[in-house]
SELUMTOR-938570 format. One record per residue (C-alpha): x, y, z; residue in one letter. Coordinates in steps of 0.2 Angstrom, whole numbers, padded with zeros to 4 digits, always signed. Layout:
BEGIN
XYZA;...
END
This chain:
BEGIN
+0074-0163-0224X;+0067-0155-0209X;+0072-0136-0209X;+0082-0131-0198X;+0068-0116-0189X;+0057-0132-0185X;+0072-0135-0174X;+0073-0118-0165X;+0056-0121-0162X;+0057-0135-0153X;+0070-0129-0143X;+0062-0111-0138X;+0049-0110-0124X;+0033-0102-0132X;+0035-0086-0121X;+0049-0078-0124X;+0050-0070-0103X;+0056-0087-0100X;+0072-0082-0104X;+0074-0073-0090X;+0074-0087-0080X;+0086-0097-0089X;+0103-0095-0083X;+0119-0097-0095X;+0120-0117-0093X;+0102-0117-0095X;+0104-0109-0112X;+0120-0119-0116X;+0110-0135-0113X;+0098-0129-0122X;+0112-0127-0140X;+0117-0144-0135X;+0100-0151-0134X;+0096-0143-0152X;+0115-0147-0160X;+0110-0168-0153X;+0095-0166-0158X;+0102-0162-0181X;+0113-0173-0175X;+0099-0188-0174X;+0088-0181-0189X;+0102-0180-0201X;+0108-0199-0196X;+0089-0204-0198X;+0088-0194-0214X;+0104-0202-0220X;+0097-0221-0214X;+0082-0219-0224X;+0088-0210-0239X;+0104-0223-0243X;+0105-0240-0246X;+0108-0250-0229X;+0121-0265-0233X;+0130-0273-0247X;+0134-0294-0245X;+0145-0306-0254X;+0144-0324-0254X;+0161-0332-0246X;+0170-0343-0255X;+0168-0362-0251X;+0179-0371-0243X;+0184-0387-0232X;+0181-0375-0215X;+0165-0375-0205X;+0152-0360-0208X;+0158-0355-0188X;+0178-0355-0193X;+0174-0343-0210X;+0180-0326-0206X;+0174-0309-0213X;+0189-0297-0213X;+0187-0278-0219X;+0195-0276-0237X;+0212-0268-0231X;+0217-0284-0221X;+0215-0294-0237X;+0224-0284-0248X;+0238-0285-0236X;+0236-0305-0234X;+0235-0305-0253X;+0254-0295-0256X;+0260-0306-0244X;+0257-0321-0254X;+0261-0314-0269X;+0279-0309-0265X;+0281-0327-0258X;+0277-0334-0274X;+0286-0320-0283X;+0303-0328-0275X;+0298-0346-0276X;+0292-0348-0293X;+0289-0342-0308X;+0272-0338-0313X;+0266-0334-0331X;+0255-0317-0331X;+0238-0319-0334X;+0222-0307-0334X;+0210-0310-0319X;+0192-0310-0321X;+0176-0310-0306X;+0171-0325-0298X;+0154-0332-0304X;+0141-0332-0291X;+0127-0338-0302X;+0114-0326-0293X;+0101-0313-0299X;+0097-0296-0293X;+0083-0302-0285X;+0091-0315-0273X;+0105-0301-0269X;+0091-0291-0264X;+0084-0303-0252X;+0102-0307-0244X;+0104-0288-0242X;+0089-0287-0232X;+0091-0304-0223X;+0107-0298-0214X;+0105-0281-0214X;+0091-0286-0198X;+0100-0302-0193X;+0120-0296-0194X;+0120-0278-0190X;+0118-0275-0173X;+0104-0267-0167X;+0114-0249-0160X;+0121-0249-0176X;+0103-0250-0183X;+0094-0239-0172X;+0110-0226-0165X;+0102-0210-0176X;+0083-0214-0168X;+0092-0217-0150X;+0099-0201-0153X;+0083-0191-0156X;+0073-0199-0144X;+0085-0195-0129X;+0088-0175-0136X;+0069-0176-0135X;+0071-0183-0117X;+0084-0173-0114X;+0073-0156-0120X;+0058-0163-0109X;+0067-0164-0094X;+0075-0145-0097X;+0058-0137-0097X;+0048-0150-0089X;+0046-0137-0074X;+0039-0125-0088X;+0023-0136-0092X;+0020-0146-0075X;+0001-0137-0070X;+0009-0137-0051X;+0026-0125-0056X;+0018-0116-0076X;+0006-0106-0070X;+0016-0098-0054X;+0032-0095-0067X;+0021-0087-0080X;+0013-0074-0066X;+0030-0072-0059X;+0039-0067-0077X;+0022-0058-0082X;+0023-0046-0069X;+0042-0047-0068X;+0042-0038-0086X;+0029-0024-0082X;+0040-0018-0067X;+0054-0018-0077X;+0046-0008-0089X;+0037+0001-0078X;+0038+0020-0078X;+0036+0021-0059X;+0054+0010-0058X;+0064+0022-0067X;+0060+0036-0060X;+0062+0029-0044X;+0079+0023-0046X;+0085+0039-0055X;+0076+0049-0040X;+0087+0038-0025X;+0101+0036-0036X;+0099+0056-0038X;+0099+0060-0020X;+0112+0046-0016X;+0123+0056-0028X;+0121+0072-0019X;+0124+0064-0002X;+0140+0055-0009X;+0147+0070-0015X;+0145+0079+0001X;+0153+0064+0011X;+0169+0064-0004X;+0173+0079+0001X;+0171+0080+0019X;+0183+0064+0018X;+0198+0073+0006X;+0200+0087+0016X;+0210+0088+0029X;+0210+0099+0044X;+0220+0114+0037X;+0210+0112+0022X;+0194+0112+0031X;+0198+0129+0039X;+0204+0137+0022X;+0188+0132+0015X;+0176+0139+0027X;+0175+0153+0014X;+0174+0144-0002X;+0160+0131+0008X;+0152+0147+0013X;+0150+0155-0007X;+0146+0138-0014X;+0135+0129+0000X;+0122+0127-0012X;+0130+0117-0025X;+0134+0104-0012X;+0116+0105+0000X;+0104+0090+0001X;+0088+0091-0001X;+0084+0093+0017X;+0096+0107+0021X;+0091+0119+0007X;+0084+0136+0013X;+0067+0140+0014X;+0071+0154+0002X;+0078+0141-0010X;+0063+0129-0007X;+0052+0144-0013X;+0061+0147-0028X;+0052+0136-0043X;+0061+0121-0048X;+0058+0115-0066X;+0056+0097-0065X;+0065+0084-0075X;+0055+0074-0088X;+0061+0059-0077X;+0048+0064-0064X;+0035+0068-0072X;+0022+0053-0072X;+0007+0053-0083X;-0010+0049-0072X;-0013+0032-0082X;+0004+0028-0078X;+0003+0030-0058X;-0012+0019-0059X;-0006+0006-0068X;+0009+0007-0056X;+0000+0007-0041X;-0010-0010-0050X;+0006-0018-0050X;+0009-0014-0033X;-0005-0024-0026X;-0001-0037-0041X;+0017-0039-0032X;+0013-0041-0013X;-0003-0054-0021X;+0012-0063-0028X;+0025-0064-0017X;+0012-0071-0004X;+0007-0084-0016X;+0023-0089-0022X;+0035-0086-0005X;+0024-0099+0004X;+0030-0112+0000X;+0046-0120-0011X;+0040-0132-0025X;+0048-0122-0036X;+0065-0126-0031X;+0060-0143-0028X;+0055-0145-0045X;+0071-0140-0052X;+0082-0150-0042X;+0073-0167-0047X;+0073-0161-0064X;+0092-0157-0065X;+0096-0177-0054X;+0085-0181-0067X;+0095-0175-0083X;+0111-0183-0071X;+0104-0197-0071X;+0099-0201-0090X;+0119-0192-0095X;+0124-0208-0085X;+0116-0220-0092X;+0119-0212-0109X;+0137-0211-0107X;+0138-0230-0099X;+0128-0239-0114X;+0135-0229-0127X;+0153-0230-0122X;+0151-0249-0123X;+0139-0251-0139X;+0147-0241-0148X;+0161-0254-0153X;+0149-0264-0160X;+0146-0254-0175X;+0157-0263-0188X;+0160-0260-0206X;+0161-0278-0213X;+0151-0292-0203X;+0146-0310-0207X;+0130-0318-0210X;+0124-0335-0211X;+0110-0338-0223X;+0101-0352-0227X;+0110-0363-0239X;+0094-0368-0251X;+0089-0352-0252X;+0104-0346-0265X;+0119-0360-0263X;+0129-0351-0250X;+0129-0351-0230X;+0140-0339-0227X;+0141-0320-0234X;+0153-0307-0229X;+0142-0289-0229X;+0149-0272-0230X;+0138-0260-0218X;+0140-0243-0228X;+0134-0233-0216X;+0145-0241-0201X;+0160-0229-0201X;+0147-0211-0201X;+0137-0218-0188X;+0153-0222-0177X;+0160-0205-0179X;+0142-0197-0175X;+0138-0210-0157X;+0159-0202-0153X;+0155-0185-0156X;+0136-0188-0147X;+0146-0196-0132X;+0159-0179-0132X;+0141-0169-0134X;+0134-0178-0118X;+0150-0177-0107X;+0148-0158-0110X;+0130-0158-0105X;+0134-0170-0089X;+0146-0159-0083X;+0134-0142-0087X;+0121-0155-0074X;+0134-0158-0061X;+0139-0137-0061X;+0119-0134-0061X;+0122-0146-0042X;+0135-0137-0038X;+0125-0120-0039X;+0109-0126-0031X;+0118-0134-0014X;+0134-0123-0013X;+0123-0108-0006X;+0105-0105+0002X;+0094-0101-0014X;+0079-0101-0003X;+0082-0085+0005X;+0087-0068-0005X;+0093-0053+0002X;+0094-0034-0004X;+0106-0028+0005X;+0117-0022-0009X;+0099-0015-0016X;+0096-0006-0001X;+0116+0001+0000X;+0115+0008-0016X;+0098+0017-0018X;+0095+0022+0002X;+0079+0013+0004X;+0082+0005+0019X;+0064-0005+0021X;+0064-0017+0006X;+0063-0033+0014X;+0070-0049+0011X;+0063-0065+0002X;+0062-0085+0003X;+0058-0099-0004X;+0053-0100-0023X;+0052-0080-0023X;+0068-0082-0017X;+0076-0096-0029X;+0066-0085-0046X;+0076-0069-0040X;+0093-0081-0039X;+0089-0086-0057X;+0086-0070-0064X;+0102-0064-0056X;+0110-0076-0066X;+0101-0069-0082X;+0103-0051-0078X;+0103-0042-0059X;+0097-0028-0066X;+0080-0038-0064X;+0080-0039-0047X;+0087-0023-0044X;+0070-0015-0053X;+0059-0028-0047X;+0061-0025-0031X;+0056-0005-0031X;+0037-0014-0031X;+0042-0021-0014X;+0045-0006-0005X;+0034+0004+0007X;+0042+0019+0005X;+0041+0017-0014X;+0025+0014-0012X;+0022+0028-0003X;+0030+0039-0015X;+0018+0034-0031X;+0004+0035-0018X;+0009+0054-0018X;+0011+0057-0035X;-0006+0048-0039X;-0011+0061-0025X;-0007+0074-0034X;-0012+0067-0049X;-0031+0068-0042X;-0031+0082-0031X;-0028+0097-0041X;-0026+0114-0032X;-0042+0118-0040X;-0052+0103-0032X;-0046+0107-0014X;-0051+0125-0015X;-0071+0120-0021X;-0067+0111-0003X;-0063+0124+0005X;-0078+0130+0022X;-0079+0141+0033X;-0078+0133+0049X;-0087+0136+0067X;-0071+0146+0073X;-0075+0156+0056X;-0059+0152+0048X;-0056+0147+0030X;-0054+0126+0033X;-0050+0114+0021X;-0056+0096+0026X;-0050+0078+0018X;-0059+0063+0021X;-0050+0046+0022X;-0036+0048+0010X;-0021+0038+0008X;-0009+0052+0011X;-0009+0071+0011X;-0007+0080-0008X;+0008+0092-0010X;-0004+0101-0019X;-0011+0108-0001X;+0003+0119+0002X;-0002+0126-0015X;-0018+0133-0007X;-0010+0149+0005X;-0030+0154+0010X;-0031+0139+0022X;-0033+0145+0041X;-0039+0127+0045X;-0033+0112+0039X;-0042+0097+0046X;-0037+0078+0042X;-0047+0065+0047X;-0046+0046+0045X;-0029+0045+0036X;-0014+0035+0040X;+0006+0037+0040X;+0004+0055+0036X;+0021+0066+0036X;+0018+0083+0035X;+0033+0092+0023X;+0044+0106+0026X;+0034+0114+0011X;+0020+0117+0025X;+0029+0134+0028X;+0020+0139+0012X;+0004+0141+0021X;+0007+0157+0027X;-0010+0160+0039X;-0014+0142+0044X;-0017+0143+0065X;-0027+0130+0068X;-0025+0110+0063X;-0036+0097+0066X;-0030+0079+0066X;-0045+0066+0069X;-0039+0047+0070X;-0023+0053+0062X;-0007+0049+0067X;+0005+0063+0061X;+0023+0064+0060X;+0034+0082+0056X;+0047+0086+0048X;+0060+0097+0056X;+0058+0113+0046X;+0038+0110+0048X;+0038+0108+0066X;+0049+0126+0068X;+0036+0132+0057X;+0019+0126+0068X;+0029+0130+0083X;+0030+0149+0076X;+0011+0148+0069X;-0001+0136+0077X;-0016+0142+0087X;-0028+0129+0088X;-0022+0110+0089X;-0036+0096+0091X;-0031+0080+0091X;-0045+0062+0090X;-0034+0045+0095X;-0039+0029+0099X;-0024+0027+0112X;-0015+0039+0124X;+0002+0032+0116X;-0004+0041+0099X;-0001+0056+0105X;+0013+0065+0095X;+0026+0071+0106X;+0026+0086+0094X;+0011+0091+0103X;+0022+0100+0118X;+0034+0110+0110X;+0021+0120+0099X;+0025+0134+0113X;+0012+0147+0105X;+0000+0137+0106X;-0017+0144+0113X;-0032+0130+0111X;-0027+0111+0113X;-0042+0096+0111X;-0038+0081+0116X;-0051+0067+0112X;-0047+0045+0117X;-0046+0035+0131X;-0033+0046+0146X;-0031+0032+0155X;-0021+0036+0175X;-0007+0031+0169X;-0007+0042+0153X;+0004+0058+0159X;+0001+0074+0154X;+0016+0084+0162X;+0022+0091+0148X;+0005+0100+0144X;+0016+0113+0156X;+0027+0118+0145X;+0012+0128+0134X;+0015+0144+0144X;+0001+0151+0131X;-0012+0138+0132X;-0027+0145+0135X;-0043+0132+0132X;-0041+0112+0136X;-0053+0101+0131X;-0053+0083+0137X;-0066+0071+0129X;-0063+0055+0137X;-0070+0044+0151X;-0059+0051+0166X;-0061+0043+0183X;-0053+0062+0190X;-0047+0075+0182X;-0028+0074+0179X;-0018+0080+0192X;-0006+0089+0177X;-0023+0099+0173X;-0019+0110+0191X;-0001+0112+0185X;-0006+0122+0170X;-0012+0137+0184X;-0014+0151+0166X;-0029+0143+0160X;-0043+0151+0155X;-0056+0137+0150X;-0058+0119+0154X;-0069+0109+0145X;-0070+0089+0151X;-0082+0078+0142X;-0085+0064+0150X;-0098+0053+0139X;-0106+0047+0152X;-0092+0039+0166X;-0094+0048+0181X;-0082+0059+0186X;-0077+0059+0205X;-0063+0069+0209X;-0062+0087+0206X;-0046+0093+0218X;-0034+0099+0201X;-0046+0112+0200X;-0042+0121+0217X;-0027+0125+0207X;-0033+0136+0194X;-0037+0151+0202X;-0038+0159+0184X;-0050+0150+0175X;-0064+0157+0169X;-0073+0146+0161X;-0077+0128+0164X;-0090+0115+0156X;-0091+0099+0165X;-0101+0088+0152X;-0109+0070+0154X;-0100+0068+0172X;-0114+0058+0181X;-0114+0074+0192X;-0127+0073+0205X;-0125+0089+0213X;-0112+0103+0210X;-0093+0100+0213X;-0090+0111+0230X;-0075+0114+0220X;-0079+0122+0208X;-0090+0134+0220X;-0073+0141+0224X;-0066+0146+0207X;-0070+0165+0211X;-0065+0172+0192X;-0076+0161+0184X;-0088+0168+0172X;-0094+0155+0163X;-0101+0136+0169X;-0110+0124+0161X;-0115+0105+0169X;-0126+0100+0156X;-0128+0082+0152X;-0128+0078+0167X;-0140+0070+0184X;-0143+0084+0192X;-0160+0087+0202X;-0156+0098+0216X;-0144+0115+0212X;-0146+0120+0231X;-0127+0122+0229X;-0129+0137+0219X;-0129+0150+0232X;-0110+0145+0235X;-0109+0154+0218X;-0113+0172+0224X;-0093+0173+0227X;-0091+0171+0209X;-0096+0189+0206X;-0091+0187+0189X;-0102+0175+0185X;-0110+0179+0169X;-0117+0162+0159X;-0125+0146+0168X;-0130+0133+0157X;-0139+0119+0168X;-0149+0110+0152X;-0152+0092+0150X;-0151+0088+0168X;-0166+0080+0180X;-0169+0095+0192X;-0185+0097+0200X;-0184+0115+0205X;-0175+0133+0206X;-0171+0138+0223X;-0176+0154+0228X;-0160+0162+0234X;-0154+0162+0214X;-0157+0179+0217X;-0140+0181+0224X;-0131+0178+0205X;-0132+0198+0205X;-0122+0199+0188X;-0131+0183+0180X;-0134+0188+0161X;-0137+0171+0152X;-0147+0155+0162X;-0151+0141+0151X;-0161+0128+0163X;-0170+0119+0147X;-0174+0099+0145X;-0178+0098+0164X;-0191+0094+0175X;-0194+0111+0182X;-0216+0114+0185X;-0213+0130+0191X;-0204+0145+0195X;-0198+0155+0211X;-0201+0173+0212X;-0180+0178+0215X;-0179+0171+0197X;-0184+0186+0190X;-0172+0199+0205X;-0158+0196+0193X;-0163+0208+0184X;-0144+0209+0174X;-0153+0191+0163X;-0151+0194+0143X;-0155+0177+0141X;-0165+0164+0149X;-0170+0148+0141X;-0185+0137+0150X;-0190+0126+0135X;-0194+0109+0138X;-0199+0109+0156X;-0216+0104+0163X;-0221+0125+0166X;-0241+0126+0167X;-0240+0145+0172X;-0229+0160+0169X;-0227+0171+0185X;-0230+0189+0184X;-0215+0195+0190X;-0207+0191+0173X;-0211+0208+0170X;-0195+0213+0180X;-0183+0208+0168X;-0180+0223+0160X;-0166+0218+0152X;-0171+0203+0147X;-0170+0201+0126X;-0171+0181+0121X;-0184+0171+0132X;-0186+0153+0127X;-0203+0144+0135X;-0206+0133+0119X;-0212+0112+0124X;-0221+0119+0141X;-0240+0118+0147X;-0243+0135+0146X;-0259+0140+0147X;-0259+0157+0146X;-0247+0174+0147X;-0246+0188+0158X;-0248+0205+0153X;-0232+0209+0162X;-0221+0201+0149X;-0225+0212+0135X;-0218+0225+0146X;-0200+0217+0142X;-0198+0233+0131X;-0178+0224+0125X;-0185+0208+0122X;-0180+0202+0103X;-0183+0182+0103X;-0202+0174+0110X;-0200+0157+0108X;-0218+0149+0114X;-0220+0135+0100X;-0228+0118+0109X;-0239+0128+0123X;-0258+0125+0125X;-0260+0144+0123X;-0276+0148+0116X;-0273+0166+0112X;-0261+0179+0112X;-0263+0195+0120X;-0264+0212+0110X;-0250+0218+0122X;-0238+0210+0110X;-0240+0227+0099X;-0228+0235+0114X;-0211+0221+0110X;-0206+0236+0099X;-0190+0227+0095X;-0195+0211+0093X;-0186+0202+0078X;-0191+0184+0081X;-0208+0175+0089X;-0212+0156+0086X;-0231+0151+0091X;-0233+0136+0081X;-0239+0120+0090X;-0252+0130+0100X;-0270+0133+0101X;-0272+0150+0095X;-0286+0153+0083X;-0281+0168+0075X;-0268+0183+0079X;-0272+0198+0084X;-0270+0212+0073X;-0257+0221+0082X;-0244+0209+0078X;-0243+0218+0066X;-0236+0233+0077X;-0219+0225+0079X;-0211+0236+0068X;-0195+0224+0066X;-0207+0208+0065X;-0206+0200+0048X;-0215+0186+0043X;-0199+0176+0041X;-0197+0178+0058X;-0213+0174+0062X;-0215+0156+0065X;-0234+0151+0066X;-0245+0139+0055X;-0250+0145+0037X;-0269+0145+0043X;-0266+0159+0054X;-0255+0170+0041X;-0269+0167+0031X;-0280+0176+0043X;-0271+0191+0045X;-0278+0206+0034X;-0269+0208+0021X;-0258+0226+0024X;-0254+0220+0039X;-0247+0205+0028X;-0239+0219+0016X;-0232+0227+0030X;-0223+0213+0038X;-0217+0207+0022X;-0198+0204+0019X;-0199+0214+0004X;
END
């Protein structure tokens, strides 16, 4: 006998995850198949194991071997009364004892007739029902789980349950459902109550509401004070680093899978022509069986030759006829209950549209709107694991979620960005504040508001980035840089960069990712703004920043923007152009208060007459420019306040004389120009601190220099300067010599009266040796000194001593 394990075997898939998408009939067929299946072993085990047939010879008589009839032994016995009785009343018999009838036939010939019949008489369903039966349960089981094994449909079902199982055991899923069915709860209590009261119950509440306010508070409406006391954190939320990762793996897995399985529906296809199939054979079953199944008889006749043993004609009791008839009825019953199981499985499959799945009652339930729909095979898997458990597709479909993913994208955030690591990142920036700069991050940590030190938070090349309410925790931030990264606020976190926010630059690639944010930040002082401003791009609202101080636009602008006039309180400008040029300047007629304005990479050919009109300026730089003629620059005699003129990296070809009149000129930087030679009202403004001339084509340096008696940095370096005059050692204030790359051959032992020189650099010249009273210089170090080793070397060796740092 076959046990009857071997038989579970056959009928369970060798992956138990399977199971999950095997709906109730499914299974049911399954217990059907198995039960059919004994069924057929037990009859075979029965037709091999017991003898088959059992013959008689008939007795002979005058009839023809076609008109002898073989009846079942009840019908004789009941013949046989009848003629007894009939004699019984007719005449009077004698009794007598009755003995067998003589055949004359050994074993052996019985034997043969037995066999003889037993393949010529019986009829061939009776013969072969138990094999008939275990060949269609094996058909039967084939066609169940043929969608299992066909290469096209087995490997897609094993991803799908594969992963289907991790997400529903992930970590990550429950505590995501506990988290929204948390919040959900909180919200749902709020609304009970706002819906049982009534309106005289509403007022006699106000007082109770007001005392217990907290109990019944979201999340979102909490008090800062209540957000800053610590909050101990279930074990539901905490997530171990390995298990974030894994998490996040089996996000990538799921939106891998559903593009490779939503494409297309072969799925589906595949288990409709299974189940017409399964139709089909339980048809055909039911048909042949109900009519063969009469032709299993007890007692049938067969004709034998008559040399072999005497007799034609033997009447042969089949022993096995009457089981096998009861089993092919009770096979039938088994197969109408698996045909109508088939037609239930048509029913399911066209009665609704299993190629699409929605979540709506997901999304109702847990408040996570954004989890999308599905079709084809994804869909028709999700339908079949419905029908297994929902609860599959309800954790499933937390991997399909954006803002679920975002969440775990947080928390493996925090996982990796300790408190400790962003302050080793912590700089001092160029506006000397504390910054704290991330890189291309997939979100922003909490763990940043954990770091109250930050002055400047800069976030560069990161998308989708919400910044939380918790931001009030960092308590001196004023300025915030936001490079290629669109940001969105929170309410309580806009109140609080409304309140604190000093400094705001902001790098897009389009004028429409400016964050409308950026105009209600009312304190703000400093705003950079660096994209493409295109005309159409309106910047009226920049009006409403009654304290904005400094704008700085780096764009290609074809004008400056008219809304630029409109903000009349400003104090600097700065447009960086990279290059376009920049034509009109009338919005500056409007800002009579600006002080300082830096036109840079504007193709400006000569200076803006505009700008010869701002009469409080004090600082202007045009560098980066084409500039070769500045004859302009007298019109800048009205800007009395004029203090800083930056002119470098231009093409001009001279300084006019009358730059004499820029009385209160203190710092002139006209380096990378093409400037041979100097004019003598150069040195009449006498107020210059600072005066840079390097790389220019100077081959001489005019005496008058020694005019400047104010003068304390003077940059000649990348010149042709042959030689120096004696007059500008007499610069008594002078601290910073720069004459690197000159064709000087010597230097005079004047420079023993720069007294407070700190800094000279003579390297790239064609000095020899230095004089000894370099030495002199009583604040000269030899770290400021820049000159090449050979001429340190040179130098006695107290005056080395002396001029040593130590």
């Amino acid at each position: 006998m076959i046990p009857v394990t071997d038989f579970q075997k056959l009928a369970t898939d060798h992956n138990p995850q399977f199971r999950a998408l095997k709906p109730w009939w499914d299974v049911l067929t399954e217990y059907l198949c198995v039960a059919m299946l004994m069924m057929g072993v037990f009859g075979c085990t029965v037709q091999l194991t017991q003898d088959k047939i059992f013959c008689l010879p008939s007795r002979p008589s005058s009839e023809s071997p076609e008109e002898v009839e073989c009846r079942q032994p009840a019908e004789r016995s009941e013949m046989n009364a009848v003629w007894k009785d009939t004699d019984a009343k007719g005449h009077n018999f004698t009794s007598r004892e009755m003995f067998g009838r003589k055949n004359h036939l050994d074993i052996h010939q019985y034997i043969f007739v037995n066999n003889y019949c037993y393949e010529t008489a019986v009829h061939w369903y009776g013969k072969y029902f138990p094999y008939l039966v275990v060949v269609q349960t094996m058909l039967f089981m084939i066609a169940s789980s043929f969608w299992f094994k066909f290469p096209g449909t087995s490997s897609k079902i094993e991803l799908f349950v594969t992963i289907l199982g991790k997400c529903f055991n992930s970590p990550w899923t429950t505590r995501t459902i506990s988290e929204v069915y948390e919040e959900g709860g909180e919200e749902s209590l709020v609304m009970w109550k706002r819906n049982i009261m009534s309106e005289s119950d509403r007022k006699e509440s106000l007082i109770d509401d007001g005392e217990n306010v907290h109990l019944l508070k979201p999340a979102s409406l909490k008090s800062n004070q209540e957000k800053m006391a610590p909050q101990q954190k279930s074990p539901l939320s905490l997530l171990d680093k390995k298990e974030g990762e894994q998490a996040k793996a089996l996000f990538e897995i799921v939106k891998k899978l559903r593009a490779h399985i939503e494409e297309a529906d072969l799925l589906y296809r595949m288990y409709v022509l299974q189940t017409f199939i399964k139709m089909l054979k339980f048809v055909v079953i039911t048909v042949y069986s109900a009519f063969l199944v009469p032709s299993i008889q007890i007692v049938v006749k067969c004709s034998v030759p008559k040399e072999v043993t005497g007799f034609n004609i033997y009447c042969c009791n089949y022993v096995k006829a009457h089981l096998f008839s009861k089993l092919a009825y009770c096979y039938i019953c088994f197969v109408g209950v698996y045909g109508l199981l088939c037609i239930y499985t048509l029913y399911w499959l066209f009665h609704r549209p299993l190629k699409e799945y929605s979540f709506e009652n997901v999304r109702m339930e847990t408040s996570i709107s954004d989890i999308p729909d599905v079709k084809n095979d994804f869909a028709f898997l999700l339908h079949l694991c419905d029908q297994y458990d929902p609860l599959y597709s309800k954790r499933f479909c937390m991997f399909l979620s954006q803002v679920s993913e975002s969440r775990l994208r947080q928390v493996n955030l925090n996982h990796e960005w300790t408190v400790g690591k962003l302050r080793r990142c912590l700089s001092v920036n160029a506006s000397k504040r504390l910054e704290l700069h991330l890189l291309a991050l997939p979100g922003l940590p909490d763990t940043v508001f954990e770091v109250p030190d930050v002055e400047s938070l800069k976030l560069e090349l990161m998308n989708d980035i919400t910044i939380p309410d918790s931001i009030f925790q960092l308590m001196f931030l004023q300025e915030l840089s936001l490079l290629h990264c669109p940001v969105k606020l929170q309410p309580t976190a806009q109140n609080h960069l409304r309140e604190h926010l000093k400094v705001l630059r902001l790098t897009f690639k389009s004028p429409e990712q400016i964050p409308p944010w950026v105009y209600t930040l009312l304190d703000l002082e400093e705003l950079h703004l660096a994209g493409p401003l295109t005309q159409s791009t309106s910047l009226e609202d920049l009006s409403k920043l009654r304290n904005l101080r400094i704008l700085a636009l780096r764009s290609q602008l074809s004008k400056i923007p008219l809304s630029v006039g409109n903000i009349w309180w400003l104090q600097k400008l700065t447009i960086h152009n990279e290059g376009s040029p920049l034509r009109a300047f009338h919005s500056l007629t409007k800002l009579t208060d600006l002080t300082s304005l830096e036109l840079v990479g504007c193709d400006l050919e000569r200076i803006p007459r505009t700008v010869l009109g701002l009469t409080n300026l004090q600082q202007l730089d045009l560098r980066e420019n084409k500039l070769m003629t500045i004859e302009e620059i007298l019109s800048l005699q009205h800007c009395r306040n004029l203090v800083t003129l930056r002119l470098w990296h231009n093409a001009i070809l001279y300084i006019p004389e009358h730059i004499d009149k820029l009385v209160s000129l203190e710092s002139l930087n006209l380096s990378w120009n093409r400037i041979r030679s100097l004019p003598t009202g150069l040195f009449y403004c006498t107020t210059l601190r600072h005066l840079n001339l390097s790389h220019n084509q100077l081959s001489s340096l005019p005496p008058e220099v020694g005019i400047l008696q104010c003068l304390q940095h003077l940059s000649l370096a990348s010149n042709s300067l042959g030689s120096l005059p004696d007059e500008l050692f007499s610069c008594k204030h002078l601290k910073s010599l720069v004459l690197a790359d000159n064709s000087l051959a010597s230097l005079s032992p004047l420079v023993s009266g720069l007294s407070q020189l700190v800094h000279l650099e003579l390297q790239g010249n064609r000095l020899q040796f230095l004089p000894r009273e370099v030495g002199a210089c009583s604040l000269l170090k030899l770290s400021g000194l820049v000159v090449e080793d050979r001429l340190l070397d040179l130098l006695p060796s107290d005056i080395r001593n002396r001029m040593s740092d130590t």
